[in-house]
N, CA, C and O atoms as CSV, one atom per row, in Angstrom:
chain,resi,resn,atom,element,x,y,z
A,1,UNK,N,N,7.276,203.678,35.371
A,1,UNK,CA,C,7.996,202.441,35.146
A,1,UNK,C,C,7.007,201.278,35.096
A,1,UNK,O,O,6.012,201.221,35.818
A,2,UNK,N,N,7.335,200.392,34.229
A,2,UNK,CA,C,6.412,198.722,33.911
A,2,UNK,C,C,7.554,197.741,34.850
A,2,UNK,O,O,8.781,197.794,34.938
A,3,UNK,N,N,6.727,197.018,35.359
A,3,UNK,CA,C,7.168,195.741,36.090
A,3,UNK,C,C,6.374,194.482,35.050
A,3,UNK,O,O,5.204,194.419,34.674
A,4,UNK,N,N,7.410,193.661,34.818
A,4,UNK,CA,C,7.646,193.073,33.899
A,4,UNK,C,C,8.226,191.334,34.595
A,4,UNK,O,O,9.080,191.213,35.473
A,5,UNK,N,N,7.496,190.185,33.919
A,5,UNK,CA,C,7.776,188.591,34.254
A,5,UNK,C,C,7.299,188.074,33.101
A,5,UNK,O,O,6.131,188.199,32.733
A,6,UNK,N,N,8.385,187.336,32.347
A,6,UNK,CA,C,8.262,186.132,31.521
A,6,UNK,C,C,8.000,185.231,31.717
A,6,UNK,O,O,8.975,184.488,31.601
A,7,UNK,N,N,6.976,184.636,32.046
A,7,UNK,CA,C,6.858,182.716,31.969
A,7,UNK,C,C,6.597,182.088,30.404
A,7,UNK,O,O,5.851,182.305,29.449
A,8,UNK,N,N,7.832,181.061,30.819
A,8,UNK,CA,C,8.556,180.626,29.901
A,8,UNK,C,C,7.931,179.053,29.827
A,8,UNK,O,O,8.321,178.474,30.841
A,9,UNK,N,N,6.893,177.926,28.784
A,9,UNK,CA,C,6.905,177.038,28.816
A,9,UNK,C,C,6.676,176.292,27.755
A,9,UNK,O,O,5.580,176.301,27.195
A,10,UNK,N,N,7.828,175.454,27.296
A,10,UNK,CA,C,7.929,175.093,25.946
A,10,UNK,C,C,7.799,176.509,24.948
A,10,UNK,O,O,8.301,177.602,25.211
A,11,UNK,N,N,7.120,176.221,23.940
A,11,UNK,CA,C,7.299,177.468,23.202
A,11,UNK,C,C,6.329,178.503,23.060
A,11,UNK,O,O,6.192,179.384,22.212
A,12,UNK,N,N,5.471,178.091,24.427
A,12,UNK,CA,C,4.914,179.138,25.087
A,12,UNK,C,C,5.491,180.594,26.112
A,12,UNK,O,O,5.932,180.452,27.253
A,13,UNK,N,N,5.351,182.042,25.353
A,13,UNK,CA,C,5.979,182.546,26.291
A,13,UNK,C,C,4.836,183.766,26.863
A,13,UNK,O,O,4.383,184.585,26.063
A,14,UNK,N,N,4.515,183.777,28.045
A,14,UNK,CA,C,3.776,184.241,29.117
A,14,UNK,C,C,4.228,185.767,28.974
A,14,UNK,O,O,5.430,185.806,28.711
A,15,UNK,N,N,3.717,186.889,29.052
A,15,UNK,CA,C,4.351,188.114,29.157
A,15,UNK,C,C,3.397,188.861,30.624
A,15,UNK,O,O,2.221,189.095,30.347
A,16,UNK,N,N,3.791,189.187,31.947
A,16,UNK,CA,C,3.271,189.715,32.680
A,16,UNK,C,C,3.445,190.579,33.165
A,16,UNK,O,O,4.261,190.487,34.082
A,17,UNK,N,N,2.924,191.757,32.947
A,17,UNK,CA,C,3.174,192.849,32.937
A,17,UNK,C,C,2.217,194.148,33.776
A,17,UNK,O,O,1.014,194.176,33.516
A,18,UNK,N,N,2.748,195.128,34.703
A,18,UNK,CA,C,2.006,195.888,35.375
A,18,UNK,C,C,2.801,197.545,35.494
A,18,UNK,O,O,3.952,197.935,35.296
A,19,UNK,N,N,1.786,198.077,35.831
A,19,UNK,CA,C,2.704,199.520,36.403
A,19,UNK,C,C,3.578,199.017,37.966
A,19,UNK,O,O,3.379,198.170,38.837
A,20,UNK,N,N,4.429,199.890,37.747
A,20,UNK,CA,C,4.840,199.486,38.726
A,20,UNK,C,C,4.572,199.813,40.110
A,20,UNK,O,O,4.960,199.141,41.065
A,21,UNK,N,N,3.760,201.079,40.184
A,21,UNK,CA,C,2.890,201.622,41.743
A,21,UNK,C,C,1.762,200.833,41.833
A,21,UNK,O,O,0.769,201.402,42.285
A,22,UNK,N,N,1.596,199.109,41.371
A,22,UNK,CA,C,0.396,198.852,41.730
A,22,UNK,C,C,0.845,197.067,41.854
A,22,UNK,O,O,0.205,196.033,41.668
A,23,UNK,N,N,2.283,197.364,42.265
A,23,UNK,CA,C,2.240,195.885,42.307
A,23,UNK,C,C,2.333,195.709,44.236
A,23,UNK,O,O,2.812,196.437,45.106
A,24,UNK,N,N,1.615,194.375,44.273
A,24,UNK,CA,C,1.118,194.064,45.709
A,24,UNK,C,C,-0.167,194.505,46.185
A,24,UNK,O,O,-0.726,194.441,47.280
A,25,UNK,N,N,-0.513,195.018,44.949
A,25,UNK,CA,C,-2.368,195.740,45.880
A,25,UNK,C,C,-3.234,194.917,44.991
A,25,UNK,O,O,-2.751,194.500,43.938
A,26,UNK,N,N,-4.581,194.618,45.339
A,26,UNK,CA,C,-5.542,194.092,44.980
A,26,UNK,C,C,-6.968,194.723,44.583
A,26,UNK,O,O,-7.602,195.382,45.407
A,27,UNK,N,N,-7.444,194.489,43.277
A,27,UNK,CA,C,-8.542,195.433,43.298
A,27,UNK,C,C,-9.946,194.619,42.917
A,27,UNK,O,O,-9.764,193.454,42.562
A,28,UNK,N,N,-10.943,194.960,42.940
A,28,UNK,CA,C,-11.964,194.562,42.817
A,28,UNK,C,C,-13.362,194.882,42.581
A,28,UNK,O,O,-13.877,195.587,43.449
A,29,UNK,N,N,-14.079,194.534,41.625
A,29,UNK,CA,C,-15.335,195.077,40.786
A,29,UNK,C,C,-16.285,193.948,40.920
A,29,UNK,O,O,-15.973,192.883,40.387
A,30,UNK,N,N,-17.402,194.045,41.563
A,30,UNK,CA,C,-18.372,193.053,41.894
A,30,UNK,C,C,-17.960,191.457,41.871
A,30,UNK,O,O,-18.063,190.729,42.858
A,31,UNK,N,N,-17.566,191.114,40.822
A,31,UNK,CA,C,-17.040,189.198,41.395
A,31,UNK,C,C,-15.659,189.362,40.503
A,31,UNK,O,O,-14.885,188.411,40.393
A,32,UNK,N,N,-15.412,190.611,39.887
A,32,UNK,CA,C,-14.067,190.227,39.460
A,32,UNK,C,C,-13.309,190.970,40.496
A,32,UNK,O,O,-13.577,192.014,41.090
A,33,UNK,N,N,-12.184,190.079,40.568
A,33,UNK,CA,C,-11.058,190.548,41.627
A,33,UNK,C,C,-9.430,190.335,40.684
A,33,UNK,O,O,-9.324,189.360,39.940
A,34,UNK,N,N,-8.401,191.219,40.811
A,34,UNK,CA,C,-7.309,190.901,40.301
A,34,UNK,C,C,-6.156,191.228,41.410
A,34,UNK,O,O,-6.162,192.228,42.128
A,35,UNK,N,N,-5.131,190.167,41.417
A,35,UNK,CA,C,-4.320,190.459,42.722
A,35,UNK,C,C,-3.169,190.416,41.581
A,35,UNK,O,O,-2.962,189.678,40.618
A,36,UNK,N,N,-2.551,191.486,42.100
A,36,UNK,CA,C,-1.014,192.382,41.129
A,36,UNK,C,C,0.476,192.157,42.286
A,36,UNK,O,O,1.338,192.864,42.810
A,37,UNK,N,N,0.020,190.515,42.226
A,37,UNK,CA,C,1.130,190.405,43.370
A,37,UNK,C,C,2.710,189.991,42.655
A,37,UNK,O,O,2.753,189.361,41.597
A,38,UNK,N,N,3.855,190.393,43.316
A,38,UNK,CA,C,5.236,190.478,42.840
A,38,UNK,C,C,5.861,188.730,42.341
A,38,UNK,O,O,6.683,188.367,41.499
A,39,UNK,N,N,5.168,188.128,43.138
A,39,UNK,CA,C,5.680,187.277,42.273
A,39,UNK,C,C,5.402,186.392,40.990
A,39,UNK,O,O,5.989,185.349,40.702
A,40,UNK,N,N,4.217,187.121,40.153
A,40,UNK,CA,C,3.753,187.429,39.298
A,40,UNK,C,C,4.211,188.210,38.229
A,40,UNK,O,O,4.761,187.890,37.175
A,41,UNK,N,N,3.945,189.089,38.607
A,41,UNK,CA,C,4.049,190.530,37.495
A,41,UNK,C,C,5.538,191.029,37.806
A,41,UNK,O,O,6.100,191.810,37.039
A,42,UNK,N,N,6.140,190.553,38.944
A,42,UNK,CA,C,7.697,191.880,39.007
A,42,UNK,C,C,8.698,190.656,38.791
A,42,UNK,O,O,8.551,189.575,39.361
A,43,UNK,N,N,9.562,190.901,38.050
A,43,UNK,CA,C,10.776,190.181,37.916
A,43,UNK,C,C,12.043,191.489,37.412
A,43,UNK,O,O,13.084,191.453,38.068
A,44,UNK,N,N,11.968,192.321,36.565
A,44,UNK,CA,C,12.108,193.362,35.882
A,44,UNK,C,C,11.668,194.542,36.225
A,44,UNK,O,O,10.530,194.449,36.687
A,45,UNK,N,N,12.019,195.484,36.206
A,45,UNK,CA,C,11.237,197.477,35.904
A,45,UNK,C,C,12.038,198.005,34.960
A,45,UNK,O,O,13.248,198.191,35.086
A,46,UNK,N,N,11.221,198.309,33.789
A,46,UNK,CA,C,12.035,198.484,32.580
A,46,UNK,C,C,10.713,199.550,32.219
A,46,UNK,O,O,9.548,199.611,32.613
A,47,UNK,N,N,11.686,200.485,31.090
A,47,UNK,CA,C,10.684,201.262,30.261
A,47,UNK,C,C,9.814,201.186,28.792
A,47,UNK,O,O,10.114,200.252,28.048
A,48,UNK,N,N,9.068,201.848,28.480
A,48,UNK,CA,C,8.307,201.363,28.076
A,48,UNK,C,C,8.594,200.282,26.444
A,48,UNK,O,O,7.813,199.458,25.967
A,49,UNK,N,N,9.890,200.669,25.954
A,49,UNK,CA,C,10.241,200.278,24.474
A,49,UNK,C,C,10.557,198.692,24.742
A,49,UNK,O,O,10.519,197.829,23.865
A,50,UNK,N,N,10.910,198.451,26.271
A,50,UNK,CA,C,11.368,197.276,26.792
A,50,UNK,C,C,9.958,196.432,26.721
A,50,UNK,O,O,9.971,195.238,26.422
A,51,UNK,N,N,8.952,197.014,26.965
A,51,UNK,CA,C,7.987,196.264,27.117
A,51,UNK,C,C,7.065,196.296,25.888
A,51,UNK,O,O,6.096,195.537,25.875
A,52,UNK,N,N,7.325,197.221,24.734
A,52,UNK,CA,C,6.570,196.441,23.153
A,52,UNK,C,C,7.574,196.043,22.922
A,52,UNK,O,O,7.367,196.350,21.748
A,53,UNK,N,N,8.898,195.471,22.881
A,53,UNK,CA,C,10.097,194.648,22.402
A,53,UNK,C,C,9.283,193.178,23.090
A,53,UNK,O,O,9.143,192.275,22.264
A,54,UNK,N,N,8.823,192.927,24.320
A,54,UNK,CA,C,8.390,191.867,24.598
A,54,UNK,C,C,6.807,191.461,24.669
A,54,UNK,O,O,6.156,190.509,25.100
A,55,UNK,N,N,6.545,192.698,24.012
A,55,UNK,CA,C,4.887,192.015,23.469
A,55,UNK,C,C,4.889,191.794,22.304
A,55,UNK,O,O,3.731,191.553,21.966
A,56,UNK,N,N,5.693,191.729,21.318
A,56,UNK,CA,C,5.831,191.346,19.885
A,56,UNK,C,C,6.325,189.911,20.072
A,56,UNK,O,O,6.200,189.161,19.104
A,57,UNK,N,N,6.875,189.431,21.206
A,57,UNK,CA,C,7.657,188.190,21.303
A,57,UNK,C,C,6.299,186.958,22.117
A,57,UNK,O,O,6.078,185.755,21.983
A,58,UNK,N,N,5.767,187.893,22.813
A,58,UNK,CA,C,4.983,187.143,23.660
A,58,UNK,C,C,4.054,186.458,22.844
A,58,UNK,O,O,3.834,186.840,21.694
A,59,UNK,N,N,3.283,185.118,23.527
A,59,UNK,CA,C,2.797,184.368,22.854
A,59,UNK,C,C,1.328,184.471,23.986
A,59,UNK,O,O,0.531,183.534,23.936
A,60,UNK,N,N,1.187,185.079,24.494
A,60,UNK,CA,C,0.294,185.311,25.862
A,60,UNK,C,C,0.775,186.322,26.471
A,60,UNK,O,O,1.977,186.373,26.733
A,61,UNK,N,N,-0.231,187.482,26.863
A,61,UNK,CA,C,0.601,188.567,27.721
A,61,UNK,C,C,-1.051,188.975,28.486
A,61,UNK,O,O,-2.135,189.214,27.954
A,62,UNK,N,N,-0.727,188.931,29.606
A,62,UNK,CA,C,-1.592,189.540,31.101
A,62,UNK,C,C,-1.148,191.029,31.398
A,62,UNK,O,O,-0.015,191.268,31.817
A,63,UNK,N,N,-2.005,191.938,31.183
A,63,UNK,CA,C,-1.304,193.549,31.587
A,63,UNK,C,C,-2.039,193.992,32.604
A,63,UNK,O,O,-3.044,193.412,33.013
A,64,UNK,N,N,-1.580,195.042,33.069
A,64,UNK,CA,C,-2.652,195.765,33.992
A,64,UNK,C,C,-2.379,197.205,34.620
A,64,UNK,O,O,-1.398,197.157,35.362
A,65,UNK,N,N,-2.777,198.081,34.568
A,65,UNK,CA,C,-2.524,199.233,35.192
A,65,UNK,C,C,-2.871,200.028,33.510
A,65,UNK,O,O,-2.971,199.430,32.439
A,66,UNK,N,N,-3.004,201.602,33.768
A,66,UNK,CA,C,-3.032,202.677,33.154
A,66,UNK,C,C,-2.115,202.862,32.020
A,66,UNK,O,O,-2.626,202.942,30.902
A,67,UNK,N,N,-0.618,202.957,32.158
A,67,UNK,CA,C,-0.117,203.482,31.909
A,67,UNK,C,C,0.700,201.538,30.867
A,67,UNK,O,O,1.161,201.557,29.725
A,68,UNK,N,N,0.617,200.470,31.601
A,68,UNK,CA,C,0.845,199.015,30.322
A,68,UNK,C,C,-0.274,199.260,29.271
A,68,UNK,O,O,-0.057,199.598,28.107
A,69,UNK,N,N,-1.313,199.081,29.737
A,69,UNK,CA,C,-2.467,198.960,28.939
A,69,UNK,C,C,-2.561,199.515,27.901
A,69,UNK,O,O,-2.627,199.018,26.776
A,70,UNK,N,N,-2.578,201.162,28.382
A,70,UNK,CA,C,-2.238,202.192,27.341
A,70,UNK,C,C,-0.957,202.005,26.208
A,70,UNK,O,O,-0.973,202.340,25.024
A,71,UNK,N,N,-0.147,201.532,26.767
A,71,UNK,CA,C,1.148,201.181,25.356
A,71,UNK,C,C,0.596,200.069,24.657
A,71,UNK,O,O,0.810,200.008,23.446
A,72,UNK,N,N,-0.178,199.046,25.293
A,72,UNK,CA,C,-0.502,198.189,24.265
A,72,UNK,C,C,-1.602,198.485,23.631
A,72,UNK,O,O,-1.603,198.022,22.490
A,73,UNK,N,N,-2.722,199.184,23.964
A,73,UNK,CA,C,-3.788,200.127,23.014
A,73,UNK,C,C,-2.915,200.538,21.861
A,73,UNK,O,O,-2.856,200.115,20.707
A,74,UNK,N,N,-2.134,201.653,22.609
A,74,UNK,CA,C,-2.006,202.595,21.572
A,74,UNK,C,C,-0.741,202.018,20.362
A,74,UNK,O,O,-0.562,202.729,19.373
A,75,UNK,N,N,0.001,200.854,20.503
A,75,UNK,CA,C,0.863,200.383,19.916
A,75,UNK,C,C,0.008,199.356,19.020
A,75,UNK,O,O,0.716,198.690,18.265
A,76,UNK,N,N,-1.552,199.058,18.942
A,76,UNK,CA,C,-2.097,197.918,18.345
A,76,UNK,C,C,-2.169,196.227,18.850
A,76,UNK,O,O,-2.504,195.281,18.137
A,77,UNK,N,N,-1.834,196.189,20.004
A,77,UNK,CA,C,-1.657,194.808,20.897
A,77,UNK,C,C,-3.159,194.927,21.504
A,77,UNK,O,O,-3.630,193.914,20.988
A,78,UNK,N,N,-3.942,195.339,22.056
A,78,UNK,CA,C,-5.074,195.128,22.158
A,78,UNK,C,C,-6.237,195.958,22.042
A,78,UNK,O,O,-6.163,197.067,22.572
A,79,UNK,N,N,-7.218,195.664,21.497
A,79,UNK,CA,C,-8.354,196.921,21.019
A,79,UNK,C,C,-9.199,197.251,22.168
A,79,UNK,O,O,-9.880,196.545,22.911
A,80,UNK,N,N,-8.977,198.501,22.120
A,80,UNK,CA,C,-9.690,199.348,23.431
A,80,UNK,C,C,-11.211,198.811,23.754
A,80,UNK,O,O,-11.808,199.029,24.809
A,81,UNK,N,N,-11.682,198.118,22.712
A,81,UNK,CA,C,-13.172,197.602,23.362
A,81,UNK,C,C,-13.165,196.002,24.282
A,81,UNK,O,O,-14.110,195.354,24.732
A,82,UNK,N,N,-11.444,195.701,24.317
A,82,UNK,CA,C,-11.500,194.588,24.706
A,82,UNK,C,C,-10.520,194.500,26.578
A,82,UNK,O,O,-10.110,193.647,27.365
A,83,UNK,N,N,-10.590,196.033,26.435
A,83,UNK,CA,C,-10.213,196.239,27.759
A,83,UNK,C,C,-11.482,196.422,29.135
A,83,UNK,O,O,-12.525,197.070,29.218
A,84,UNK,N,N,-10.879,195.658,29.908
A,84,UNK,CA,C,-11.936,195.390,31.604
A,84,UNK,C,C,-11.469,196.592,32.319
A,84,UNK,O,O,-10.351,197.049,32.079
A,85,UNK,N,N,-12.235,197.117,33.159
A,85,UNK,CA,C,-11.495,198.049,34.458
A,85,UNK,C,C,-12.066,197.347,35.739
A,85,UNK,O,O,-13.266,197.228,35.984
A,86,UNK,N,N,-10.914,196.847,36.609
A,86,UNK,CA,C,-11.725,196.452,37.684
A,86,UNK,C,C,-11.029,197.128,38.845
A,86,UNK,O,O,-9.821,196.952,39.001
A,87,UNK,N,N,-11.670,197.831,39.602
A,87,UNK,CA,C,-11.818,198.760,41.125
A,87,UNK,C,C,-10.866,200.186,40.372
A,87,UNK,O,O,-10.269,201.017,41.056
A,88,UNK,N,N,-10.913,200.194,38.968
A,88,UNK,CA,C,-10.532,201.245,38.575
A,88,UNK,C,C,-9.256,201.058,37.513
A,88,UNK,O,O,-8.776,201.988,36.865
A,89,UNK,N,N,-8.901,199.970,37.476
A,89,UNK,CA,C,-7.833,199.644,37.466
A,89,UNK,C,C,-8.208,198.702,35.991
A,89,UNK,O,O,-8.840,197.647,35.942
A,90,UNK,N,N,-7.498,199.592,34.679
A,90,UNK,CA,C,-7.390,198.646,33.024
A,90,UNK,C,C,-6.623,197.296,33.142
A,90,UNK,O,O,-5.458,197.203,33.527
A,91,UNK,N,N,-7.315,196.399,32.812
A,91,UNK,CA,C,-6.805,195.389,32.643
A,91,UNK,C,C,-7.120,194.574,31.162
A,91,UNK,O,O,-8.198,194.621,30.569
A,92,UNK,N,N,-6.115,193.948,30.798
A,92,UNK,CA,C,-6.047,193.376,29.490
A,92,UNK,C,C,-5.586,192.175,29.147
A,92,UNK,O,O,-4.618,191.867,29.842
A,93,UNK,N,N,-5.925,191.256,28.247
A,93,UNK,CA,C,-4.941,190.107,28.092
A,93,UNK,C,C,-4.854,189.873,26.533
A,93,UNK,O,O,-5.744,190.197,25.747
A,94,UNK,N,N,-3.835,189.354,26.241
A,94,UNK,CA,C,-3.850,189.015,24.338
A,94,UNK,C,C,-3.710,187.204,24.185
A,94,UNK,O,O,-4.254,186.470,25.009
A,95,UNK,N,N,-3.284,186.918,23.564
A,95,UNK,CA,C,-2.841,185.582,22.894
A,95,UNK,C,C,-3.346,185.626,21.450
A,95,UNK,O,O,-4.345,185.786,20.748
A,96,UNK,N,N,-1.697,185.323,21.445
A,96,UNK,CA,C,-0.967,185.247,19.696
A,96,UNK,C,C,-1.808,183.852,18.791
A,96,UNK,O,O,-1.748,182.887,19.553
A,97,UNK,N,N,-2.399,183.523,17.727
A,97,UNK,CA,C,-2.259,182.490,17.524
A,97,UNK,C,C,-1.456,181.815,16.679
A,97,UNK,O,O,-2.029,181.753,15.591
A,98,UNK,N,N,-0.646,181.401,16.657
A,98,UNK,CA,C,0.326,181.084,15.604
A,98,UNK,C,C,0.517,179.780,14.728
A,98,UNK,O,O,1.414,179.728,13.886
């Protein structure tokens, strides 16, 4: 399951998105650190069609975990050379320009 938060501002829309066994833990790779905390990333737990329905919409999207990352690789939302791993853990970000 993806845990899933829209921030919404003006006609900016935020897409934040994680697995869902990794929300509330924190990981970390020499000075990068990412905290996958709930009131962030969880608003939603939806599957995965739920979450390219809202990366086609998003105008900015923050992912993270194995199993987000991977749908947006493999769906064309972000190119695998532009993915980070920090304490093990894929992390990704896009923005649309429109």
């Amino acid at each position: 399951m993806i845990c899933i938060r829209v921030h919404t501002r003006g006609t900016e829309r935020l897409l934040a998105a994680c697995d869902a066994d990794i929300v509330g833990k924190t990981f970390s790779s020499g000075k990068l650190r990412i905290e996958v905390t709930e009131s962030f990333y969880k608003e939603d737990v939806v599957e995965d069609e739920v979450l390219l329905n809202w990366l086609r919409l998003a105008t900015v999207a923050n992912l993270v975990g194995k199993r987000t990352v991977g749908i947006a690789v493999d769906n064309g939302f972000v190119d695998p050379d532009n993915v980070i791993v920090i304490g093990g853990v894929p992390h990704a970000q896009l923005a649309r320009m429109i």
